[in-house]
N, C-alpha and C positions, 0 to 999 in steps of 0.2 A: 867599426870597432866593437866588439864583443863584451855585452856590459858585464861578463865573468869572467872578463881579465880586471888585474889590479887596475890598472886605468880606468877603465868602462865603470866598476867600482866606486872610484875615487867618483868620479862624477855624479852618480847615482848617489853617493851620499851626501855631497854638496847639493843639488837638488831636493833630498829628503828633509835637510837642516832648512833649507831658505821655506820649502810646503808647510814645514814644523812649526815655522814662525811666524806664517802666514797664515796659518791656519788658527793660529791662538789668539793672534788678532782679530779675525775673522768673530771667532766665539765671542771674545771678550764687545765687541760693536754689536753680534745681533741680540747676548744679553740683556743688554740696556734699550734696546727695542718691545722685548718680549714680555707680556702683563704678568702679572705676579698671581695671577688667580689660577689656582693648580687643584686639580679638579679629584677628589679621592680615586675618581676612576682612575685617570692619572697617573696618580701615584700607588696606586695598587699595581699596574700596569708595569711604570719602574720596578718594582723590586720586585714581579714575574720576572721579566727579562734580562735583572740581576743575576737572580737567583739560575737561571738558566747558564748563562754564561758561566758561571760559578761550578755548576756539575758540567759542564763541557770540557771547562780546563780541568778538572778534575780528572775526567774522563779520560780523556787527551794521556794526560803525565802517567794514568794506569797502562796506558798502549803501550807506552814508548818504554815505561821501564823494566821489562823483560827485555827488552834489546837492545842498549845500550852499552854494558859490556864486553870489548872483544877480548877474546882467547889474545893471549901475547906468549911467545916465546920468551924465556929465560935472555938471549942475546937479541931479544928486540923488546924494546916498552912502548909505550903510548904515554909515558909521561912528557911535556914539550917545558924548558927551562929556558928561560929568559934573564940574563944575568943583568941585564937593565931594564923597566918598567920602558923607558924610551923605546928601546927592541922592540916593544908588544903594539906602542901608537901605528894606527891603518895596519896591521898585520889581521888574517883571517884565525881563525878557529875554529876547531871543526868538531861537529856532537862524538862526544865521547871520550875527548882528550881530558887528561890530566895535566895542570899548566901550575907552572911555579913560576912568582916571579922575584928575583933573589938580591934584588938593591933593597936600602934602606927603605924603601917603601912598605915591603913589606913587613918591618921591623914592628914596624908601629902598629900595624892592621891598616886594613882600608875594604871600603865599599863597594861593591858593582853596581851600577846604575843603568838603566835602560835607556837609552836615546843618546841623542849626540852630548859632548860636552858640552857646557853654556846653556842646558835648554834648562827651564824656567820646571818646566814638571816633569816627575821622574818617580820610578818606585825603585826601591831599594832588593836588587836582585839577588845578589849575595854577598853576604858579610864575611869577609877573614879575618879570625883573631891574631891576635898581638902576636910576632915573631913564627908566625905558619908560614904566609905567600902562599898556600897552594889552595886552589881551586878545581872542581870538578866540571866540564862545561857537558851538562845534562839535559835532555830536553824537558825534566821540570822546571828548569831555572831562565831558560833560553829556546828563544826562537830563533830560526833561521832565516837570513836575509836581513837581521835588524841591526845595529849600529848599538854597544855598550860603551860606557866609559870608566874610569877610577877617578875615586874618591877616598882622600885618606881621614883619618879619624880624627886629625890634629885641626883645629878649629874650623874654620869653614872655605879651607882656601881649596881650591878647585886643581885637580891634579889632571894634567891636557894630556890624557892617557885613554884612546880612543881603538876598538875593536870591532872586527865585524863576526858574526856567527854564522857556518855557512853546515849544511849538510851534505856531503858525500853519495854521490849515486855511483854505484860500481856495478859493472856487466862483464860477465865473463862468460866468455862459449869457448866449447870445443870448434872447429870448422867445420869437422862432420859430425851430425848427430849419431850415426849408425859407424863403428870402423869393428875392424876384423882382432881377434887376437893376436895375431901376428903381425900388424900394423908396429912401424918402428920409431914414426917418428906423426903424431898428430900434435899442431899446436893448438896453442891453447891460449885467447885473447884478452885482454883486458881494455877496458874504458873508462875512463874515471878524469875528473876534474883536476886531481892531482899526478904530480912529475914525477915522483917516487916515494916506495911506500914497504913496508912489509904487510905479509899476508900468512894466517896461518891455514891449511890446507886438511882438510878432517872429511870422514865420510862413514855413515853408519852402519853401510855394509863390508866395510873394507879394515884391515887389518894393517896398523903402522907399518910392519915391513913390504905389505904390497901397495902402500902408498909411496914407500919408498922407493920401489923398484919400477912405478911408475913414472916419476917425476926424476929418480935419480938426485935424492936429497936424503940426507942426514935425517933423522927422529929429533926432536928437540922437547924437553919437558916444560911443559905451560906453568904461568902462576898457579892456576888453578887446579894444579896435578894430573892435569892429562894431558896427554902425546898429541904432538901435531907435526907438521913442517912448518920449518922458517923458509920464507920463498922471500926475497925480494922484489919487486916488479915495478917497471914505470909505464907510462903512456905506451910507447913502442916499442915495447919487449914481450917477446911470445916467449910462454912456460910451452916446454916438448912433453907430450906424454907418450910413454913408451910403452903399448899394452906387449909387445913380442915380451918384453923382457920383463911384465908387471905376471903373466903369465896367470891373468883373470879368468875366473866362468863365467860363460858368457851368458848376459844378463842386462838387467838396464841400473846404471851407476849414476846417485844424488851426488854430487863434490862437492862441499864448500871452502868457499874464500872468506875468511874473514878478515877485515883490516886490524892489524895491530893496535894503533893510535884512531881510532875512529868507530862511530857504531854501524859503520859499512859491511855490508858482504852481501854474496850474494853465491847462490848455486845453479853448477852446469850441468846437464841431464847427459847421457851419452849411454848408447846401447852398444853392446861387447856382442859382437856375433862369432860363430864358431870359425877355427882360420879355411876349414874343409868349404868353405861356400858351394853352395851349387850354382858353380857359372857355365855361363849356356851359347851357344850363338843361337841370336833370336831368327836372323836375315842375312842370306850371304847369296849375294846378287848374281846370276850367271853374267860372264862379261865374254869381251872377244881380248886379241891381240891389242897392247896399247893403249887400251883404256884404264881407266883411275876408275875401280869398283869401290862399293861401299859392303863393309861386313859388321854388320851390326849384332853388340853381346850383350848379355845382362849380365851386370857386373853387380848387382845386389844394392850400389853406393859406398861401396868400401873396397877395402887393402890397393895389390899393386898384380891385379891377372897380369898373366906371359901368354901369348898367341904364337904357335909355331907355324909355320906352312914348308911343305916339303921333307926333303929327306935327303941325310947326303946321300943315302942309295939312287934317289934321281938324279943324282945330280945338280941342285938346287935345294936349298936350305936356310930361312933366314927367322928371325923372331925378334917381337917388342914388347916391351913392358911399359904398361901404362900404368900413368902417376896423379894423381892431384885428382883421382876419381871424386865426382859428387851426384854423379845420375845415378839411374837403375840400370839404364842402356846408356851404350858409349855406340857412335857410329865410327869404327877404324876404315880407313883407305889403305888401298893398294894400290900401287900405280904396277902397271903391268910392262910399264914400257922401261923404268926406270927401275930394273931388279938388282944393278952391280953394286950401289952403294948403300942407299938410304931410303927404300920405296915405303914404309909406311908413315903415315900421318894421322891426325885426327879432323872429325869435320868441324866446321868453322863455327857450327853452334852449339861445341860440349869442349867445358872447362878444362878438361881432362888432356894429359900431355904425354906424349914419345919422346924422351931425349936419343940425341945423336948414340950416347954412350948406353942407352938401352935397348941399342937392336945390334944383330949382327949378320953379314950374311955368307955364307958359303955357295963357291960356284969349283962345278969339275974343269978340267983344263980344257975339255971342250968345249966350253960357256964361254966363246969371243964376247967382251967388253961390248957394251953398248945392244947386244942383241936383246931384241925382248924376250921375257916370258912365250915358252911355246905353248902351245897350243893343248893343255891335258887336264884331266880333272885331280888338282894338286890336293894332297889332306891338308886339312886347318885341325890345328889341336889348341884348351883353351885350359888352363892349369894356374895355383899360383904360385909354384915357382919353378926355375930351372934344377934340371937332376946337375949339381957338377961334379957326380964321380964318374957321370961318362968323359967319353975323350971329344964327342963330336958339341958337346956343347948342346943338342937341339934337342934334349928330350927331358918332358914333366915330372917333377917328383911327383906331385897327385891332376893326372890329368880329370877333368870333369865333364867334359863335351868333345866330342867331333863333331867334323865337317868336311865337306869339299866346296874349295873354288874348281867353277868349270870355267875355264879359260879355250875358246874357241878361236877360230883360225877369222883373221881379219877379211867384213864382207867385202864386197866390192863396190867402189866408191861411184856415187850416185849420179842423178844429170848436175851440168854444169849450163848456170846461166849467166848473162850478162846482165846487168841494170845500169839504172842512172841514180842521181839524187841532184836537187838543187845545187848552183856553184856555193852559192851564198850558206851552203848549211858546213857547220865544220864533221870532220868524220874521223873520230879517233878512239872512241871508245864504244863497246857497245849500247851503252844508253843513248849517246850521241845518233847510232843507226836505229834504236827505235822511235827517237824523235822526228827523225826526217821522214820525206815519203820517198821509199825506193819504188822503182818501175822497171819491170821486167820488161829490156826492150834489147835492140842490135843496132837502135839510131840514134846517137849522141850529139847533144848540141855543142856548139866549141865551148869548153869553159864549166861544163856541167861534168859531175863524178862519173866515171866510169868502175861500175863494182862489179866482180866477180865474186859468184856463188856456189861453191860446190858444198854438194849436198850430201850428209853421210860419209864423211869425209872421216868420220872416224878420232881413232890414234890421239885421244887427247892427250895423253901423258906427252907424245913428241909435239902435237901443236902448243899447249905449255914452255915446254922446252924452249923451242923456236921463238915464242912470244916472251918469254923472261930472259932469254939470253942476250944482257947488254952490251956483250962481249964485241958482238958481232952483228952486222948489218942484215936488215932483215932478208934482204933482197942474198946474200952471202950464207945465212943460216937457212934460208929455202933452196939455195945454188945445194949445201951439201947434202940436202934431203934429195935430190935429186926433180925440185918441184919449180918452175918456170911457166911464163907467160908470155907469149911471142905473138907480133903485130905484123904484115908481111904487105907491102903492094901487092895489088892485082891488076891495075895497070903503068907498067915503067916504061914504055915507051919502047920505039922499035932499035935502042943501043943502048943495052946495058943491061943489068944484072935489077932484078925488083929490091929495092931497101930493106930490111926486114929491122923492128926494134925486138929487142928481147932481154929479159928482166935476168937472164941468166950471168951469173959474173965471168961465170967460165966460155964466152962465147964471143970471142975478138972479131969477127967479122960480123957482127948485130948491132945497131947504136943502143946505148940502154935505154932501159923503161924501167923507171920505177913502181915499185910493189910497197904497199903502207897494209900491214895485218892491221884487222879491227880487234880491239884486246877482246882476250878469251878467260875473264874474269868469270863469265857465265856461259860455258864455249858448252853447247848441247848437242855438237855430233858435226856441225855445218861451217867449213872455210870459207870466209867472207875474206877478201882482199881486195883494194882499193887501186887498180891501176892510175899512175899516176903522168897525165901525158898534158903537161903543163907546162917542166922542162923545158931541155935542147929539143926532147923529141918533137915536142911542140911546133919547132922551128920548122918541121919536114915533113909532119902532117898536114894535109891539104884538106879543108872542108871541100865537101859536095866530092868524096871521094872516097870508093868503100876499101877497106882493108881484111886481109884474112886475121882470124883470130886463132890461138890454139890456146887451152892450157893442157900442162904434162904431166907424167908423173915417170922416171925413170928408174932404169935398173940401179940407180943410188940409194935409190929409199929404204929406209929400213925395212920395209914390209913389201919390198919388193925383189924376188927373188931370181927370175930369168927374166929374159929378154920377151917372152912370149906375153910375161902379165903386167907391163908395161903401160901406161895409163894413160890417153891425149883424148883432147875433145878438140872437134874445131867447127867453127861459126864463122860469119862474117861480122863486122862492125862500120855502119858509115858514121862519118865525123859531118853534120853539117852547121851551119852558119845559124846563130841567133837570130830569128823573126820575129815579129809579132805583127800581125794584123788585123785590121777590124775588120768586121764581115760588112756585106752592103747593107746598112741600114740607112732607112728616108728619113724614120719616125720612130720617136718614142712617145707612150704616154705622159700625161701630167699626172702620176700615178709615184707613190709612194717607192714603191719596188719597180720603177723602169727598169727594166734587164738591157745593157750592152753588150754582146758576145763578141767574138774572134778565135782566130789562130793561133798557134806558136810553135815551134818547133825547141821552145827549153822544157827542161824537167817538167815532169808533175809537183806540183808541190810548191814551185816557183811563185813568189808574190808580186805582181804589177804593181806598176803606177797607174791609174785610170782619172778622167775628169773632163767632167761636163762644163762649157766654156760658153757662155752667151753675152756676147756684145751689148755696150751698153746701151745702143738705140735699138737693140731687141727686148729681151727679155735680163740684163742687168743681172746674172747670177752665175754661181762657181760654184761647182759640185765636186768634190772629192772622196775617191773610195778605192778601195784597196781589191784587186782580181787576183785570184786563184787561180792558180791552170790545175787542170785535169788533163785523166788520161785520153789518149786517143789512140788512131790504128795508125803505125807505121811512123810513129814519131810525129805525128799530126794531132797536135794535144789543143785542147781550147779553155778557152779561160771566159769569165762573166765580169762584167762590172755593175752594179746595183747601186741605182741611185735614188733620191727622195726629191721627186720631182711636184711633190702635188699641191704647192703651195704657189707655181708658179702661173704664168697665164699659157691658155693656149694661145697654137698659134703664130706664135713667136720663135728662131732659130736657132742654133748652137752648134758649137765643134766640140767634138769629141779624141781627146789625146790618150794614150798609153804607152807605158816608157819601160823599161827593165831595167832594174834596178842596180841588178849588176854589171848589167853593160851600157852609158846613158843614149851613148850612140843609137842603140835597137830602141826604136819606136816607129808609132803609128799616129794618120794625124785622120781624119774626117770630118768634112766642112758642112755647114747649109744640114743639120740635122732638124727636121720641123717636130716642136713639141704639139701631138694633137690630145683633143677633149680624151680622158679617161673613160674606158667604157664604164656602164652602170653595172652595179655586182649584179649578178643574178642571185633572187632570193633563193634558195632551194628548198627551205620548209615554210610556211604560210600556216601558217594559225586563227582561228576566231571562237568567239561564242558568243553564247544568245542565252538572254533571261528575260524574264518581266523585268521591268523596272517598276513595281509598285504593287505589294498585295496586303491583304489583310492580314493578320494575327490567324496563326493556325491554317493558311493556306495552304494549296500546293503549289513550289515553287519548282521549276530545275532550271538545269543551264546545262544548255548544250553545244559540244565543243568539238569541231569538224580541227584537223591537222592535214595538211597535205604536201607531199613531196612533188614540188614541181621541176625537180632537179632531173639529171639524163642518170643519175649511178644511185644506190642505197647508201641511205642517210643514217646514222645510229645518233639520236639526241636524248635529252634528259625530257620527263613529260613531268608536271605538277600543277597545281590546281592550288592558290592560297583563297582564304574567307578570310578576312578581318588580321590581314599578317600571319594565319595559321597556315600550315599546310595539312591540305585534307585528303589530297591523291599525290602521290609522285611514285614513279614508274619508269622504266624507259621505253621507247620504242626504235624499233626499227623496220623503215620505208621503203620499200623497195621503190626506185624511180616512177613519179607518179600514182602510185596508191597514197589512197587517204583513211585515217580512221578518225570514227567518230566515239563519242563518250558523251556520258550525260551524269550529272549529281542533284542531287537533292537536297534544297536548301531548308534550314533549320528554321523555320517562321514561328516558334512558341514564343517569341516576345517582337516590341516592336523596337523597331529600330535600323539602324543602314546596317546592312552587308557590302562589302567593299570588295572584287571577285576579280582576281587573276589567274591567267593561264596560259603559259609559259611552256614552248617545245624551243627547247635549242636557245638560238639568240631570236627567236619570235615569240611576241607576246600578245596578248588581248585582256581588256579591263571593264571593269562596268559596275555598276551601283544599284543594287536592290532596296527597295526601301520599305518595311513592314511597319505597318500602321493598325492601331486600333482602330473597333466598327464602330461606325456613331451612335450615340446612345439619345439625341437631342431629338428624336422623332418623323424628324422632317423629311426622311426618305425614307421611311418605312414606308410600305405600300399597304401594309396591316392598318394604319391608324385611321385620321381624319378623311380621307379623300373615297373610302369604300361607306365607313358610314354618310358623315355629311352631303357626297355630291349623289353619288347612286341611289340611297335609299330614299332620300327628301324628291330628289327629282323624278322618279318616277311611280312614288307607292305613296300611294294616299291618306294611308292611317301613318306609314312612316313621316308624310309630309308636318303632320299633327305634331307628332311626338319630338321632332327634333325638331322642326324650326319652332316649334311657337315653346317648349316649357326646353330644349334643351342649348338652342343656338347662342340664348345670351343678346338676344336683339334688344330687350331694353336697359337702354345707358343706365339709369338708375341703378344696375340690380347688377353692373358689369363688376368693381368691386367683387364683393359680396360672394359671386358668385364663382370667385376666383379657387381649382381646386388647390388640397394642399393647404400651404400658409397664405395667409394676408399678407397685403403689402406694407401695414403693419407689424405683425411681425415680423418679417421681414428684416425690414428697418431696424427694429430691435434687435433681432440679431446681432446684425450687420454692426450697430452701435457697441454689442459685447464685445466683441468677437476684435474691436480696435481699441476698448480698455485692454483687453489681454492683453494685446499685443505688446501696448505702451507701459504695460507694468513688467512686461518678461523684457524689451529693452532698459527699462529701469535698473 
């Protein structure tokens, strides 16, 4: 429900009253919550955003009241009378009315209040004095979407006189933005929230009597002394503008609508082009006999072009005038096959329209009915209008383009194949034959489609024909094209006559065959028909038995003219029996993708029943999957079953079933299948690298990284190298079978700490952990320090022996203290003793 219907309305304001009452509640509860200590800032605050609000509405009421009043005709007002104040309760209001309300209510004076009746706060919106009633409803006084009520003046009793204020959006277009001067009839739309209304009609480059001769209205004098139209208009009513007879310079034209009773209006732009256009054919398609060409013209987006072709001097003569133009280009057809009655059209994606009563065609008494267009390069002329002080009808007052259709002699129709399709697929429309898998073949399984394909076949406008005529059965509207398909033994035995089926109606010594056309919704040149031998004929075809095949085309066809250009192809066809069988398999792996194959002799495209079956004192498991057949040579098609074996144990044995689906009878069984060990993948890239695992700060580090392809074919894989989740190389390579490449990086050691090192070809990886450490600072492996003085110098030199061991080794205990360099182990201590008040005073 549309909450801008009264209903939706009604609703919405019962919801606003119950929010209204809730809401004051709300206020008056969190009041008595909230501290009383209100803060200058505060209230400085308040009355900014008073003060604000205050030059907003101010603001506001200065927009709106330049637009507020509309122009009115003399015979329309905007004033709305209400002869009981009751009338006005739930009634809408719309900005800009003048409203009277004319009972005793008004006698007295009374209030406008803002909000629903009953409600507790309100400000006082407009006053009417004593014996007026009337009211202006202005957007100073009123908002729209808000809910007012009355109040009269006489004590304080509440008057249940309730209103809504709504504002008006009105849109009004021409259909086309661009039309021709001589355009007769363009309408002109309207939108709006309301059912009916008046509108007055003005334009500032336009003069009353050529707004008159536009719309085909009367002049009418406004309140406000100027000239307008009075127009009426509702929701569904289109205003006609007639520029032929407004007889404008061509230009771009502002119109306004203003509403009478409301401060609605709004303006439609519309550009006046000269009626001379320069129209063109942009594309006019060479075509043959029979076909449906496309002749594409620029029509600029306006009037009503006429397209002629021919001339009664040839003999052929027809023309059409299109309507409802909204492009720059319109694509017209011509059907070449269908010239006697009604051969033009428009294509399926422009708006643009040919009625029956806008074409006509002339043919000499030579032109037998039904013949196609011959064969000649015809004039096309493109004008917009007909001359009719001629007598023939078929020539331009202002012609603005030529052209020729070349219309060529019909080629010769293409090879002709047989196929198949799945039984199970339906086949009746051409989406239908894109979905399915056809297969070009001469060997049908019983129960599978048999389709015929002729190629280049031509003559759409007759295959059309053929295909939409209800009238008449397909197989009967092909009999009087002269087109058939004939089935023949090639061996009947040694008494009698060979059987022959034949699709033709006309042929009593033939059992029939039916013919199903695939529609030609989207027919591109190629006869597709569906022999149909399911039937009685059914009954008399023999699988595992070949037949002759013919299709024809005879001296009936329209495009066929002696006996000499007469049309037949012939093939064989064998019909054999639904197979399916497994091939010899011992063994499957325990492998994800075990493959089952076999044969079959139904369609390509055909789905099986397949399924792995193991006993439950073997292997205890049921495997189900669906097989495809594909194609094969000579109707020897094979199909896959794909199972997920790798969960189960080797070793262990199975049967193996498959069934057709469309026949339950056709299947295949195979016992005693042994599941063996899956082989091991073979890797085919192999990756490593090599680092230190441990240096110092500021070392040299690398890592080097061998990949090798140990596969039989070239490998293409992604190559990258991470440090620390970074990536520091990536590349890709490619391996030709058994080469290797090597690589080296160099590692970042200016701090210490681990490096973390990957490197990754393909799905092959390698890892490893560098670790950079600082050098010791503690002495004890320096080869500089104690062990060159103390043990060499004292041990072998004699004035050295002196020097260090006796004044500098520290050999007596007394003096070991003492002689400690650096700090004591008193200070020391002291230190150590600060250094834990700190501590205990910075946790403090």
């Amino acid at each position: 429900m549309s909450l801008s219907s009264p209903v939706g309305r009604g609703w919405d304001r019962l919801a606003l009253q119950q929010n209204r009452a809730l809401t004051n509640r709300n206020q008056t509860n969190n009041t008595q919550h909230m501290t009383s200590e209100t803060t200058y800032r505060e209230k400085g605050r308040a009355v900014v955003l008073a003060a604000l609000m205050v030059m907003s509405v101010v603001a506001m009421s200065a927009a709106f009241a330049g637009g507020v009043a509309a122009k009115q005709p003399a015979s329309a007002t905007n004033d709305v009378v209400y002869t009981s104040s009751d009338d006005l309760d739930g009634d809408d209001l719309w900005l800009g009315q003048e409203v009277t309300v004319g009972d005793s209510i008004s006698q007295s004076g009374f209030e406008i209040h803002s909000g629903l009746s009953g409600s507790d706060n309100y400000v006082t919106t407009v006053k009417v004095d004593e014996g007026q009633g009337t009211f202006e409803v202005n957007p100073d006084d009123f908002e729209t979407g808000e809910p007012y009520h009355i109040q009269t003046e006489t004590g304080d009793t509440w008057h249940n006189v309730e209103f809504w204020v709504e504002s008006e959006n009105l849109n009004v277009e021409f259909t086309r933005d661009t039309v021709s001067s001589n355009d007769e009839a363009v309408p002109v739309t309207f939108e709006s929230e309301r059912d009916d209304q008046w509108v007055n009609v003005t334009a500032d480059n336009l003069e009353t009597s050529e707004l008159e001769r536009l719309f085909h209205k009367e002049e009418t004098e406004t309140n406000d002394g100027t000239v307008a139209l009075d127009v009426s208009v509702d929701g569904s009513t289109e205003l006609t503008a007639d520029f032929n007879n407004a007889d404008l310079d061509t230009g771009e034209y502002n119109i306004t609508f203003d509403v009478t009773d409301s401060a609605a209006s709004d303006t439609a732009t519309v550009e006046v082009t000269d009626s001379r256009l320069d129209y063109a054919f942009a594309d006019v398609e060479q075509t043959t006999q029979g076909e449906i060409t496309n002749i594409t013209v620029d029509v600029s987006e306006s009037s009503t072009p006429v397209i002629t072709l021919g001339g009664t001097e040839y003999g052929y003569a027809t023309h059409a005038k299109l309507t409802n133009v909204e492009e720059e280009e319109v694509v017209v057809q011509f059907d070449t096959h269908d010239v006697h009655s009604n051969p033009w059209s428009v294509h399926e994606d422009s708006d643009a329209e040919i009625a029956e009563s806008d074409t006509s065609v002339y043919t000499a008494d030579g032109f037998e009915s039904g013949d196609p267009l011959p064969s000649y390069n015809w004039d096309l002329s493109i004008g917009d209008e007909l001359d009719s002080s001629t007598s023939d009808d078929y020539d331009l007052v202002n012609e603005h383009d030529r052209d020729r259709l070349v219309v060529q002699d019909r080629a010769a129709i293409g090879d002709v194949t047989t196929n198949t399709a799945p039984a199970a697929d339906t086949l009746e429309t051409l989406d239908d034959l894109e979905d399915t898998t056809v297969t070009e073949t001469n060997t049908i399984a019983e129960g599978d489609h048999l389709i015929v394909s002729v190629e280049d076949f031509g003559a759409e406008g007759l295959v059309e024909d053929i295909a939409n005529d209800d009238s008449v059965a397909l197989e009967n509207a092909l009999t009087s094209e002269g087109i058939f398909v004939e089935l023949t033994e090639q061996n009947s035995g040694p008494i009698g006559t060979a059987t022959a089926w034949n699709s033709s109606t006309e042929n009593p010594d033939a059992e029939p065959l039916d013919l199903t056309g695939i529609t030609v919704d989207e027919y591109s040149g190629d006869l597709i028909l569906k022999v149909d031998v399911s039937g009685d004929a059914s009954e008399e075809l023999q699988t595992g038995e070949t037949y002759d095949f013919s299709f024809n085309v005879t001296q009936k066809n329209t495009y066929v003219d002696d006996e000499d250009e007469t049309f037949g192809h012939e093939s064989t066809i064998s019909i054999e029996d639904r197979e399916v069988e497994w091939d010899a398999i011992e063994s499957l792996p325990a492998a994800e993708d075990a493959t089952a194959t076999g044969t079959t002799t139904v369609a390509p495209g055909t789905e099986l029943s397949a399924e792995a079956d193991s006993p439950t004192d073997q292997g205890g498991f049921v495997q189900v999957a669906d097989a495809v057949v594909t194609a094969g040579d000579d109707g020897n098609h094979q199909f896959a079953a794909e199972f997920d074996l790798s969960e189960e144990t080797p070793g262990v044995t199975f049967d193996l079933y498959v069934d057709d689906r469309y026949e339950s009878s056709v299947s295949d069984e195979l016992s005693d299948v042994n599941l063996t060990a899956a082989d091991e993948p073979v890797v085919a890239i192999d990756v490593s690298g090599d680092a230190p695992s441990t240096v110092n700060v500021d070392e040299d580090a690398t890592l080097n990284v061998t990949v090798t392809n140990n596969g039989d074919a070239t490998e293409t894989v992604d190559y990258h190298i991470e440090v620390n989740d970074d990536t520091v190389v990536s590349d890709e390579l490619e391996l030709e079978a058994g080469e290797e490449f090597t690589d080296s990086y160099e590692f970042d050691t200016s701090e210490a700490g681990d490096l973390v090192w990957n490197v990754h070809a393909g799905d092959a990886s390698d890892s490893g952990t560098l670790t950079v450490e600082e050098e010791s600072t503690d002495g004890t492996g320096d080869d500089s320090g104690s062990d060159d003085s103390g043990s060499d110098d004292s041990g072998s030199d004699d004035s050295g022996s002196d020097d260090s061991g006796t004044d500098d080794s520290g050999s007596d205990g007394d003096d070991g203290e003492d002689g400690t360099p650096g700090f004591g182990v008193s200070v020391a201590a002291v230190a150590l003793l600060a250094a834990a008040l700190l501590a205990l005073r910075r946790d403090n």
